[in-house]
C-alpha positions as CSV (number, residue, x, y, z in Angstrom):
1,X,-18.7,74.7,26.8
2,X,-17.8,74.5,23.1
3,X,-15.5,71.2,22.3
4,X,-12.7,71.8,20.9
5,X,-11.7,69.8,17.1
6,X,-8.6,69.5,15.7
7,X,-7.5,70.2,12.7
8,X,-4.4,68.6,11.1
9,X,-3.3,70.0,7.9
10,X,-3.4,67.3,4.8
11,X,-0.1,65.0,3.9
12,X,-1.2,63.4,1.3
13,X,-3.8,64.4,-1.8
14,X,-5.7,62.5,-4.4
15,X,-4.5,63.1,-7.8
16,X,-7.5,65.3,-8.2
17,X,-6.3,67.4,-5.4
18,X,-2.7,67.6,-6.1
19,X,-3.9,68.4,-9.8
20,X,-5.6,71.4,-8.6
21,X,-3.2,72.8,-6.1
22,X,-0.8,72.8,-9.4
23,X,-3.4,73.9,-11.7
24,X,-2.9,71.0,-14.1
25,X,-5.3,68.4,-15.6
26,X,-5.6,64.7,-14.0
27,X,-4.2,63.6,-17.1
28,X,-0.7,65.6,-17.1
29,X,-0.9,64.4,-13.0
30,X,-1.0,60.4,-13.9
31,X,1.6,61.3,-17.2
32,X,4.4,63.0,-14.2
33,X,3.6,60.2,-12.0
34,X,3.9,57.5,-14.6
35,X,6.9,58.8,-15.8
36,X,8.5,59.6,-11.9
37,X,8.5,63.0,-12.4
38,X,6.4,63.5,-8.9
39,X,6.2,60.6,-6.3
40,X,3.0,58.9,-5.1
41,X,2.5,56.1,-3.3
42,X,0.3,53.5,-3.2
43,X,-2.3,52.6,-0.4
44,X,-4.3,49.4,-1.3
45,X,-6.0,50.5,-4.5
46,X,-5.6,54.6,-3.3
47,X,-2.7,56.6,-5.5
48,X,-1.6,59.3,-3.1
49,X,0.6,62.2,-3.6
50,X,2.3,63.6,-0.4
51,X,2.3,67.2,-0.2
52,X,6.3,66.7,0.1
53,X,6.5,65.8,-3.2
54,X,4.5,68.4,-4.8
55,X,7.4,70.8,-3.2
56,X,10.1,69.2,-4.4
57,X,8.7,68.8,-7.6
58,X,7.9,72.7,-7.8
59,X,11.2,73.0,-6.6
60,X,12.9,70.9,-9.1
61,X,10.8,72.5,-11.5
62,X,12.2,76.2,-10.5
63,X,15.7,74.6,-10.2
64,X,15.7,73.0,-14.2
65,X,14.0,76.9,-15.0
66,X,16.7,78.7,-13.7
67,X,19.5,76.5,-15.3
68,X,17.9,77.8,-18.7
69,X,18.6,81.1,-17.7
């Protein structure tokens, strides 16, 4: 009998993560963060985006996009 491991999907990425999953550099990820643009939080020493906040930031993003319209 196999043992069965769970799997919970990720809430919160490393910049380097969270960089990727937008397909932006680390740079432009500490510059949105820096200026409040996305939220993190701060663990210890560990910045941490949740993956809330990469939504709403994509969301925002599509939101401030179609205004332009």
């Amino acid at each position: 009998m196999q043992a069965q491991i769970e799997t919970y999907p990720k809430l919160l990425l490393t910049i380097a993560e969270a960089a990727q999953r937008l397909n932006l550099s680390r740079s432009l990820l500490y510059d949105l963060v820096l200026s409040g643009e996305l939220v993190s939080i701060k663990i210890k020493k560990a910045r941490r985006i949740p993956v809330s906040a990469l939504e709403t930031f994509i969301q925002q993003q599509l939101q401030g996009d179609n205004q332009h319209e």
